[in-house]
LUMTOR-821524 format. One record per residue: x, y, z of N, C-alpha, C in turn; residue number from 1. Coordinates in Angstrom, 3 decimals. Example, Ala and Ser with C-alpha at 12.3 -4.5 7.8 and 13.67 -1.06 7.14 Angstrom:
# residues 2
      n_c1      n_c2      n_c3     ca_c1     ca_c2     ca_c3      c_c1      c_c2      c_c3  seq
    13.190    -5.690     7.800    12.300    -4.500     7.800    13.200    -3.300     7.800    1
    12.850    -2.250     7.080    13.670    -1.060     7.140    12.900     0.030     7.870    2
***
This chain:
# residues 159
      n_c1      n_c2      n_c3     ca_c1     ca_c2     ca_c3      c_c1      c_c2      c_c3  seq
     5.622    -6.960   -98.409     5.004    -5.916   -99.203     4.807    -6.405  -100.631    1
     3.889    -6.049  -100.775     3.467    -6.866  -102.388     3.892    -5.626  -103.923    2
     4.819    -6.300  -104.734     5.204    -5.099  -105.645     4.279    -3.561  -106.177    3
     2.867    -3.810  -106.168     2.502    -3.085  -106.403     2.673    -1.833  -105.466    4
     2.533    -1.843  -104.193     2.919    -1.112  -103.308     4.173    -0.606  -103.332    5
     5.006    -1.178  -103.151     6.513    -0.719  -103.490     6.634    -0.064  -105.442    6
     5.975    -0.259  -105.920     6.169     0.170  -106.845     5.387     2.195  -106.707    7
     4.366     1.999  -105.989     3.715     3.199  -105.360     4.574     4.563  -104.656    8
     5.736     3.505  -103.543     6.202     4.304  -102.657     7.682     4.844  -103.442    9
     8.032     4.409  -104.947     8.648     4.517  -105.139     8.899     5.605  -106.312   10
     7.290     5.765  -106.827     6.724     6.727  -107.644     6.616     8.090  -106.500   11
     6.242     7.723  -105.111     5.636     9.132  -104.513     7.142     9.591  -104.117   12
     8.388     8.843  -104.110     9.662     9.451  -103.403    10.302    10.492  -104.755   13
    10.234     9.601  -106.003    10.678    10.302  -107.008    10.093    11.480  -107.409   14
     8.004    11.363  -107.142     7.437    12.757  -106.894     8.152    13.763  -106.303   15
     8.230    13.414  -105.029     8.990    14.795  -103.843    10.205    14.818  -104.219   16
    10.775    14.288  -104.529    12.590    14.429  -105.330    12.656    15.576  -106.380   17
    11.594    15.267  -107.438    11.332    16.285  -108.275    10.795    18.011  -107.341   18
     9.800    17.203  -106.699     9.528    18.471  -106.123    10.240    19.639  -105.125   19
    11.371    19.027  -104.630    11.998    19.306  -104.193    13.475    20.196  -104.763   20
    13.943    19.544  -105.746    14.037    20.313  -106.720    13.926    21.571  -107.324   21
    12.668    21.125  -107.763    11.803    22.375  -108.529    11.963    23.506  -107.035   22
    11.295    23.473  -106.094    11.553    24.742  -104.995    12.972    25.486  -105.126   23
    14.136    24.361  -105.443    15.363    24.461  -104.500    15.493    25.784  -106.111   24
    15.609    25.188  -107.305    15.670    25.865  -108.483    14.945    27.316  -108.143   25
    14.065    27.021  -108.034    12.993    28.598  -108.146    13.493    29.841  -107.224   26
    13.732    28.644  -105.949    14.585    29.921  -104.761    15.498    30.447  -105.466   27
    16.806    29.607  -106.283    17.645    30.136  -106.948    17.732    31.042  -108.232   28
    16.738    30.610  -108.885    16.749    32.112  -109.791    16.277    32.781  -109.006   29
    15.161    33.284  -108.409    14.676    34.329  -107.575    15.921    34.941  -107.013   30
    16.662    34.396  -106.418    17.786    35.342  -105.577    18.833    36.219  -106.765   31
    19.216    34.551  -108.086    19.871    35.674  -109.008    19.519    36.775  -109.559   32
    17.803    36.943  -110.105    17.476    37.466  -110.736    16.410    38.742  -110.094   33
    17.038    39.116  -109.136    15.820    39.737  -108.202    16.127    41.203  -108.484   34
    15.208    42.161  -108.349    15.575    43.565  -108.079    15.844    44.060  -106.946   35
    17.058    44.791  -107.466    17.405    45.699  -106.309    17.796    47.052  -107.131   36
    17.912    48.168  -105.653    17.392    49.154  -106.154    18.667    49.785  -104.987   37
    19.299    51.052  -104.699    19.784    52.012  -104.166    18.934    52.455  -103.040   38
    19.236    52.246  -101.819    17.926    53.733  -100.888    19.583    54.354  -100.088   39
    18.796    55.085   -99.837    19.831    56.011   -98.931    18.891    56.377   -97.481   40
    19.454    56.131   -96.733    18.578    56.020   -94.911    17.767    57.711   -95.078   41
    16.655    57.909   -94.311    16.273    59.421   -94.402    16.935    59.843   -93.462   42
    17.038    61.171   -93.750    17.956    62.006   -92.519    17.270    63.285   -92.741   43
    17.627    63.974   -91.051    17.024    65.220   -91.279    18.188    65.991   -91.700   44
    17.384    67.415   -92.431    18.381    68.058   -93.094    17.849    68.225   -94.369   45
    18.456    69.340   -95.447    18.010    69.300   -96.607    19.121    68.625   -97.423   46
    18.872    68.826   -98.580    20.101    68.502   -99.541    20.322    69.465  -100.445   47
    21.553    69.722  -100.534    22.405    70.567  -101.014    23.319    70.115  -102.089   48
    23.993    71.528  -102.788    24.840    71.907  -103.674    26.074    72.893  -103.579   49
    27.265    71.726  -102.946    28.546    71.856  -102.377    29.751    72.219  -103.605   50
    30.376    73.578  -103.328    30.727    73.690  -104.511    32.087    73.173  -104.477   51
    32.626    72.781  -104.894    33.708    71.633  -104.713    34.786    71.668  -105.988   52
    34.469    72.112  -106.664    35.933    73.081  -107.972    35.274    74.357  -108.361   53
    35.959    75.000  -108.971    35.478    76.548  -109.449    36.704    76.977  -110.313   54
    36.593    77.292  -111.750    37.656    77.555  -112.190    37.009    79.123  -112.828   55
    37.974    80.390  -112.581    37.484    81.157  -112.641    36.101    81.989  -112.878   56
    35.309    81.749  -111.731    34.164    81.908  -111.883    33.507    83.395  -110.493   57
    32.756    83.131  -110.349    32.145    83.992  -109.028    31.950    83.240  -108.211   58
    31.500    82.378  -107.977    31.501    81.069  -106.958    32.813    80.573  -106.417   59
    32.762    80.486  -105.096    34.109    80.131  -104.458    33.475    78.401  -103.455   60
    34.761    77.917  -103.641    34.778    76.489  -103.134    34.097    76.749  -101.908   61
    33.688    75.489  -101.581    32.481    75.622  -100.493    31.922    75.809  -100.177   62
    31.268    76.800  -101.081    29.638    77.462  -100.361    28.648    76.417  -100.973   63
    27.505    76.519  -100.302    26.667    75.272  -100.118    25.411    76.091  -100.421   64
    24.769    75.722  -101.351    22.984    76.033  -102.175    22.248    74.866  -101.810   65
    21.640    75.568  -100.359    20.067    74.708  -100.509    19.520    74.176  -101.983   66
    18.483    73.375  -101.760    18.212    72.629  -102.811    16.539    73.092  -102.582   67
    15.540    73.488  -102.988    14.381    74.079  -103.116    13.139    73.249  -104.055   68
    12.509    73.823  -104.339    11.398    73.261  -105.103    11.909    73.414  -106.795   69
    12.653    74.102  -106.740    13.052    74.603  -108.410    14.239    75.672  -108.295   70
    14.960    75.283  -108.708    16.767    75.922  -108.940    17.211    76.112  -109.696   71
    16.968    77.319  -110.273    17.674    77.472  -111.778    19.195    77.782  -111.677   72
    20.062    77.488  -112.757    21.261    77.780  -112.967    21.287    78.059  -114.258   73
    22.396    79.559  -113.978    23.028    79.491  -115.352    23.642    81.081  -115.066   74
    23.978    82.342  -116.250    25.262    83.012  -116.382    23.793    84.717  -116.131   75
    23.159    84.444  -116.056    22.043    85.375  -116.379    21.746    85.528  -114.754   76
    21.633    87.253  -114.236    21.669    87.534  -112.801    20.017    87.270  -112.086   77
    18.568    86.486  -113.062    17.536    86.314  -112.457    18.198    84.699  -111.613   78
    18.926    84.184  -112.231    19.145    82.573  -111.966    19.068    82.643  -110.448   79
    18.632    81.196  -109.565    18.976    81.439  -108.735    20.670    80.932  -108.159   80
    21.361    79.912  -108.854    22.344    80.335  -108.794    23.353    80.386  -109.858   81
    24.007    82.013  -109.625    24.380    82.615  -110.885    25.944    82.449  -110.889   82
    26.512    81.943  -112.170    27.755    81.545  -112.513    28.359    82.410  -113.459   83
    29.097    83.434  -113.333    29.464    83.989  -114.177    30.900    83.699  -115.106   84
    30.424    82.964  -116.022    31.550    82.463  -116.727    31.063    82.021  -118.126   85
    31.962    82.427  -119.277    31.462    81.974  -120.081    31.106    81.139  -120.782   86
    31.750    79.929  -120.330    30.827    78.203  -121.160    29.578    78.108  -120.428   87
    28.680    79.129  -119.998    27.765    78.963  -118.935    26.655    79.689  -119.611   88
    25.650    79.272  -120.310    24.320    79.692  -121.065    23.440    80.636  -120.001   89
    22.479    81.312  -120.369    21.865    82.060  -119.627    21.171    81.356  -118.643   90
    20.338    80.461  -119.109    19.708    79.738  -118.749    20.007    77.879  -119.189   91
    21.329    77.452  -117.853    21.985    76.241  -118.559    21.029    75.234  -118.008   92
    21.136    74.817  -116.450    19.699    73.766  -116.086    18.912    74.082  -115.611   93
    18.407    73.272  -114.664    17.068    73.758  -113.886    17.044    72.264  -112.784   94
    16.885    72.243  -111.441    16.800    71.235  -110.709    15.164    71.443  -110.329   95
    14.700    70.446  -110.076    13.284    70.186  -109.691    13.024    69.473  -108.795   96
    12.043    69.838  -107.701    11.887    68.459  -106.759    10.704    67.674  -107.211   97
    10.516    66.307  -107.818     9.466    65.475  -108.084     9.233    64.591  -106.885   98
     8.564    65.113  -105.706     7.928    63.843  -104.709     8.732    64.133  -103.781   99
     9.759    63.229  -103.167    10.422    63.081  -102.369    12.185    62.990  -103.171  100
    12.307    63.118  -104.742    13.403    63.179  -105.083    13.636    64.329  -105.734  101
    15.044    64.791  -106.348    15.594    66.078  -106.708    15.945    65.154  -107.990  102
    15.880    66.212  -109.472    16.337    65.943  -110.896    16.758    67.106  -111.476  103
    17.754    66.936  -112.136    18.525    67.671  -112.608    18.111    67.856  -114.277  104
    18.304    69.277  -115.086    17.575    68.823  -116.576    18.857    69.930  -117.295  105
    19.140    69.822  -118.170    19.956    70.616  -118.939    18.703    71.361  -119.630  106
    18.853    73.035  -120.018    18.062    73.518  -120.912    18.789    74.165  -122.412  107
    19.190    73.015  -122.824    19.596    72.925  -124.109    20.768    74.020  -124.711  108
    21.920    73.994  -123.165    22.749    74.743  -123.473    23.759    74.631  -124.242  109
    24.596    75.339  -124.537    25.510    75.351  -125.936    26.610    73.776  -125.319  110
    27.161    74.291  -123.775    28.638    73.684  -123.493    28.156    72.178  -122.622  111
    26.872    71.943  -122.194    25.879    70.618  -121.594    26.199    70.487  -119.886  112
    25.690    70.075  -119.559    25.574    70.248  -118.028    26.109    68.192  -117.420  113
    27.039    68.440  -116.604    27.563    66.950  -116.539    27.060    66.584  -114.935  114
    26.594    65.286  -115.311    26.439    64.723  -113.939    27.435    63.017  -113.630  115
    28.146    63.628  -112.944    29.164    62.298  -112.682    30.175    62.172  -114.216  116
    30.524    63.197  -114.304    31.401    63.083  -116.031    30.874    63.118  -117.349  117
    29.482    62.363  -117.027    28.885    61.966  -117.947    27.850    63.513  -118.664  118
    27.589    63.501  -120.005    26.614    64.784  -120.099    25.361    63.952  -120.492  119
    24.943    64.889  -119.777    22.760    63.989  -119.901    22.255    64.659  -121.040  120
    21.243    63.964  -121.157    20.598    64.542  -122.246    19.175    64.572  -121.953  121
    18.308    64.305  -120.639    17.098    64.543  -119.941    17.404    64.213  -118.785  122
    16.339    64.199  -117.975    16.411    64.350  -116.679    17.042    63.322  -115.859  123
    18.054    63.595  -115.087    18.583    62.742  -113.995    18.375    63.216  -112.471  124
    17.633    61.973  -112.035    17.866    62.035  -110.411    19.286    62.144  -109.924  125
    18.849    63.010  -108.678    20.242    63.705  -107.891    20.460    62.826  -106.744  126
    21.091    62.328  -106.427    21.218    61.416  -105.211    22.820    61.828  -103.958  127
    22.385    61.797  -102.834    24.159    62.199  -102.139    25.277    61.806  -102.966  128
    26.121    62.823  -102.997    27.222    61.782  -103.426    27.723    61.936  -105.128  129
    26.671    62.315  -105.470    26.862    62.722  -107.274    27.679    64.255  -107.333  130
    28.088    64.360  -108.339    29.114    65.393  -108.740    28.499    66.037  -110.379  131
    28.272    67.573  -110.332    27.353    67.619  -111.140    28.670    69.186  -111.524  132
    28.376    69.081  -113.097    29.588    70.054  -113.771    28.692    71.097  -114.363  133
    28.582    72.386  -114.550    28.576    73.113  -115.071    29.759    74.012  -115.564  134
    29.788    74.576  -116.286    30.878    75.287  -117.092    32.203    74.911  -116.473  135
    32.823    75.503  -115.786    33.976    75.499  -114.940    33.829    75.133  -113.230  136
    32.011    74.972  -112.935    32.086    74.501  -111.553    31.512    73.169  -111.500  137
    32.409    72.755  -110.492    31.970    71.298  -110.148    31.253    71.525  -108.611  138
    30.096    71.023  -108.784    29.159    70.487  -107.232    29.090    69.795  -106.908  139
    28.932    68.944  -105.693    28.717    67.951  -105.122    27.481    67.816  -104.566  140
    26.238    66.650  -104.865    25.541    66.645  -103.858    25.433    65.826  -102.409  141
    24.748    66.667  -101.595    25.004    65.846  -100.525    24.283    66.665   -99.500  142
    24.380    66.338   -98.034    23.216    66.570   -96.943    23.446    67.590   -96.377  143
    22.848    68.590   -95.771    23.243    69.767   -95.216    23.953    69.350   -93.834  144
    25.004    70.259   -93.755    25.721    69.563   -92.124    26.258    68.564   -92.245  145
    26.949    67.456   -93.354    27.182    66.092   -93.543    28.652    66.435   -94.132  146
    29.645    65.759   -93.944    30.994    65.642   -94.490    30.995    64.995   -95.944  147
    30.409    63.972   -96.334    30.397    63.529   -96.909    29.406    63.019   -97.412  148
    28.345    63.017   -98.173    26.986    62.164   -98.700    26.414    61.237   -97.797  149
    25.602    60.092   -98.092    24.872    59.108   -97.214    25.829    57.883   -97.681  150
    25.361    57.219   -97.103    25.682    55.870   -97.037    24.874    54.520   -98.007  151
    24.897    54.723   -99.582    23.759    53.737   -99.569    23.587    52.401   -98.992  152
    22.565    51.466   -99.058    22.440    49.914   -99.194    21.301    49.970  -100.134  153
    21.262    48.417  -100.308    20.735    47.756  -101.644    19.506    47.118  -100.720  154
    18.449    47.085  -101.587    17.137    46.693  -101.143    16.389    45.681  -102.114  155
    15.751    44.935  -101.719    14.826    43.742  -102.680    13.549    44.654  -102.935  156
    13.653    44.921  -103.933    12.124    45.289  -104.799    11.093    44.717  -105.334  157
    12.045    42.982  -105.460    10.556    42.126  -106.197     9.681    41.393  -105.529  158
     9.177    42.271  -104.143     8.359    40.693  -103.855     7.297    42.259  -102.899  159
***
């Protein structure tokens, strides 16, 4: 073989070396850096609002509020569901269905409306499984007929 040739086959190996490489890299950020996102499997059934503490209120543990197109809460007897207690504004949230999901909104009550401990300050999606505070009651959401919420898994969003 005359050097020039070998000098050829030795440029095209270090080509694919690099190139090879470069793929192996790209797969690897892609996997670190990928989106994922929460789904929860569909199920039949609606989703609901499990009442799950009650500290002197009118609401007693366990009763369960369908979840509708629009759900008002608060201490005022139009609400649809009515809490009679007083850290509880007339009109404290309001749940909404946008699409295929449920959101929760505080309406700028005095004592704030908690979802998972935390107090919001605009709208949060409701998902199985969340725990949502008003005055002295704590709710749970979750599936009608279900012991316990769904099950999530994690899904790839970027491709």
């Amino acid at each position: 073989m005359t050097p020039w040739l070998i000098m050829v086959f030795r440029l095209l190996f270090v080509f694919l070396l690099y190139l090879f490489l470069f793929h192996v890299l790209r797969l690897m950020y892609q996997d670190l850096f990928k989106e994922t996102r929460t789904c929860y499997p569909l199920r039949s059934g609606r989703l609901v609002l499990k009442v799950r503490e009650t500290l002197n209120t009118n609401l007693k543990k366990g009763e369960v509020y369908p979840l509708a197109e629009s759900i008002m809460i608060g201490r005022e007897e139009w609400n649809d569901i009515v809490i009679k207690e007083s850290h509880v504004s007339g009109r404290h949230a309001i749940i909404t269905r946008q699409g295929l999901r449920w959101q929760i909104r505080d309406l700028g009550s005095t004592n704030g409306t908690y979802v998972n401990g935390v107090r919001i300050e605009g709208p949060v999606d409701l998902v199985p499984g969340m725990e949502v505070r008003i005055g002295g009651v704590t709710f749970e959401v979750g599936w009608e007929n279900a012991s316990r919420g769904a099950y999530p898994y994690r899904v790839n969003t970027s491709r």
